[in-house]
C-alpha positions as CSV (number, residue, x, y, z in Angstrom):
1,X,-29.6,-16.7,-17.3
2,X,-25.9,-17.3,-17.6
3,X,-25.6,-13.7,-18.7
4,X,-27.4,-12.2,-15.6
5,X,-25.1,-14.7,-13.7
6,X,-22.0,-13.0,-15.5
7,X,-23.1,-9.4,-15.3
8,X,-23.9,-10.0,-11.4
9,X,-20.1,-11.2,-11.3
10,X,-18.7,-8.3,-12.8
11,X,-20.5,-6.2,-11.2
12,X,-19.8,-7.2,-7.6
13,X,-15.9,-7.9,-8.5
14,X,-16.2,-4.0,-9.3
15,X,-17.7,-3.5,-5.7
16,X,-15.4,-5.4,-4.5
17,X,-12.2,-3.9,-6.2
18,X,-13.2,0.0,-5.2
19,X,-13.4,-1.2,-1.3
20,X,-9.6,-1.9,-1.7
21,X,-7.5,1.2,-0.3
22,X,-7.6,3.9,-3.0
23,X,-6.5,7.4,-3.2
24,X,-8.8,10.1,-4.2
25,X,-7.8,12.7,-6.2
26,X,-7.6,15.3,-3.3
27,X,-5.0,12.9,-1.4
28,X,-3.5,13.0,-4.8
29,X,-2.8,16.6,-4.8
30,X,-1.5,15.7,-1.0
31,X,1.2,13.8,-2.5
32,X,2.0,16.1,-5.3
33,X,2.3,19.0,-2.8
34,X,4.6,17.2,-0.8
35,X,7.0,16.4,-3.2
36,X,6.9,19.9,-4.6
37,X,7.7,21.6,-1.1
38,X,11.1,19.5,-0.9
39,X,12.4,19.1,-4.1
40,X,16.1,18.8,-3.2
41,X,15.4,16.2,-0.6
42,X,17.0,12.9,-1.4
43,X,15.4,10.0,-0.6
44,X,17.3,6.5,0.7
45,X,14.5,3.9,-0.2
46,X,16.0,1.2,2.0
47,X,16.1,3.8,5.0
48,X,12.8,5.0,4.5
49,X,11.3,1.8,4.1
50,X,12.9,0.7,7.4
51,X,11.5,4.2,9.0
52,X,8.2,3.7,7.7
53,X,7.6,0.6,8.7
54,X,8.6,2.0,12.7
55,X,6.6,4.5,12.4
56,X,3.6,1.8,11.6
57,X,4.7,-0.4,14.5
58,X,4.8,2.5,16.8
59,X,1.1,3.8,15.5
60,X,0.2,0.1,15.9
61,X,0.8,0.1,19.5
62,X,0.1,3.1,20.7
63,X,-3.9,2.0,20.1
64,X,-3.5,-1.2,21.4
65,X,-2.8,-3.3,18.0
66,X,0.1,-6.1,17.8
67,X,3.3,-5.0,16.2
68,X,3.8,-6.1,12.2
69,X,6.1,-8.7,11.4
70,X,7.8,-7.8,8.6
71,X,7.7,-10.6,5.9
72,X,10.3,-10.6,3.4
73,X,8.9,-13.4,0.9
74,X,6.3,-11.0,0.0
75,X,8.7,-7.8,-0.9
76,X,8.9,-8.8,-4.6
77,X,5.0,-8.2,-5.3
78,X,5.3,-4.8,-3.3
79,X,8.4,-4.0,-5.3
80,X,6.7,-5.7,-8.2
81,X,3.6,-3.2,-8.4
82,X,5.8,-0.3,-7.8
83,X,7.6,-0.5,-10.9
84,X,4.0,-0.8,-12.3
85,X,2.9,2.4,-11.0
86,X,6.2,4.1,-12.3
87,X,5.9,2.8,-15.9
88,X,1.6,3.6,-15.7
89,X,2.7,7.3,-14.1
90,X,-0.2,6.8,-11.8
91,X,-1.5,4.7,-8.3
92,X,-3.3,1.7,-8.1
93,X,-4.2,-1.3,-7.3
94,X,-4.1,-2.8,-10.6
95,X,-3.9,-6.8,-10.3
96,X,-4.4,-6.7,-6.4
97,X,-6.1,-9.7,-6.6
98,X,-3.6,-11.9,-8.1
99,X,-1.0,-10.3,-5.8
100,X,-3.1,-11.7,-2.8
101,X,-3.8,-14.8,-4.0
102,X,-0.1,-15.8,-4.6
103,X,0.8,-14.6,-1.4
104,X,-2.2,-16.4,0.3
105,X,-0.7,-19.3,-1.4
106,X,3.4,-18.2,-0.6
107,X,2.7,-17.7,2.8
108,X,-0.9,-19.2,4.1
109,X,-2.6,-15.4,4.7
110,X,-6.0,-15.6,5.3
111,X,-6.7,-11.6,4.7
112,X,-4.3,-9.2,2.7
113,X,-4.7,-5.5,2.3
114,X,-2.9,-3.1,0.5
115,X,-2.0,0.9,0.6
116,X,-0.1,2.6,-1.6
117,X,1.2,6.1,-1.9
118,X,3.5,8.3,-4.2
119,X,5.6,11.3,-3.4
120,X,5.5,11.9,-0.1
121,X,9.7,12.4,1.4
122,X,9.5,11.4,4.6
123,X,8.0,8.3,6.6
124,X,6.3,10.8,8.9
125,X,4.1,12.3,6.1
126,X,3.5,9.3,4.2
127,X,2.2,7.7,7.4
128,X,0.3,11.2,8.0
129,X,-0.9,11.1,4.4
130,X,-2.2,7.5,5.0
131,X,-3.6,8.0,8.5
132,X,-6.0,11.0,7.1
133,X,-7.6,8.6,4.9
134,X,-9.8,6.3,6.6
135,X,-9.3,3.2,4.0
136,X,-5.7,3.5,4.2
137,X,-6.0,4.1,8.2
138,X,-8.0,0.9,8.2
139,X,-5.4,-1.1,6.5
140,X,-2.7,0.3,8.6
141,X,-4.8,-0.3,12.0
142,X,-6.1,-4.2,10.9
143,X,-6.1,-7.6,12.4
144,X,-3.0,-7.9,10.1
145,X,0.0,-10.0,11.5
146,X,2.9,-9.4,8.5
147,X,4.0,-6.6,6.5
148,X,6.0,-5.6,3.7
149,X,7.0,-2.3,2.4
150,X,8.4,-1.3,-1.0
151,X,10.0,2.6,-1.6
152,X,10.8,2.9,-5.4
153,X,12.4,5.9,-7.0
154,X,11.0,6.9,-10.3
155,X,13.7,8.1,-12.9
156,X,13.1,11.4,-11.4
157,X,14.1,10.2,-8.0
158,X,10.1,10.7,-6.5
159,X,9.0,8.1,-4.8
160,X,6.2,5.3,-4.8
161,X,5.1,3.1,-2.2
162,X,3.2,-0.1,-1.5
163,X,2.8,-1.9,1.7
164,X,0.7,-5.2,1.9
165,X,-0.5,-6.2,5.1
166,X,-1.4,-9.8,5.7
167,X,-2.9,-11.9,8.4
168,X,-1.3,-15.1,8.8
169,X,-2.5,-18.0,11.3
């Protein structure tokens, strides 16, 4: 019994885990193309991140959502995951379960999402990149109160992001 018990666990953690926002190999090639276009652009992470996260706000509004807050006590676990995906050469969501629980715990979120993103060299077409996928879209349109976004460079200067959105009450 315990082993159906265990199997019905893993198997609905799986279910669970693949809902999260995840990026299919053809938004993949998005990203790729992207960076391949503008190779000589150079990117100011701190800029972009501040860009991005307007850009959000401004989508955000325009259909009728409240603006983001932006929450700097979770910036670390964005930045965190980041230099994850640089070191694994790939996106995910690796650990995106322990990254919500200790900021449900840092913070008091009740819900926390997640997109992330590689490659793109401007705000306007990582927000386009995201907007065209409808998990990311959802994330970025949620009953989500607090942000935080993270731009990376890799040692090649191309960029990864990750933005968590949380709700706080």
């Amino acid at each position: 019994m315990k082993k159906i018990y265990y199997t019905f666990l893993v198997a609905i953690s799986v279910v669970i885990l693949s809902m999260c926002s995840k990026t299919s190999s053809v938004e993949e090639e998005k990203f790729e193309e992207a960076f391949l276009e503008n190779e000589k652009v150079i990117i100011n992470p701190s800029a972009m991140e501040t860009e991005v996260l307007a850009l959000i706000n401004e989508h955000r509004a325009s259909i009728g959502a409240s603006t983001l807050q932006t929450s700097s006590a979770s910036y670390e676990y964005a930045e965190d995951h980041n230099n994850y995906m640089i070191a694994q050469k790939t996106l995910s969501h690796d650990n995106f379960q322990s990254r919500a629980s200790k900021i449900a715990l840092e913070i008091g979120a009740v819900d926390v999402g997640e997109n992330v993103a590689r490659y793109y060299t401007t705000a306007e077409l990582v927000l386009d990149g995201w907007l065209e996928s409808t998990s990311h879209k959802e994330a970025i349109e949620g009953e989500y109160t607090h942000t935080t976004l993270s731009i990376t460079l890799d040692k090649d200067g191309r960029p990864y992001f990750t933005q968590i959105f949380m709700q706080v009450e």
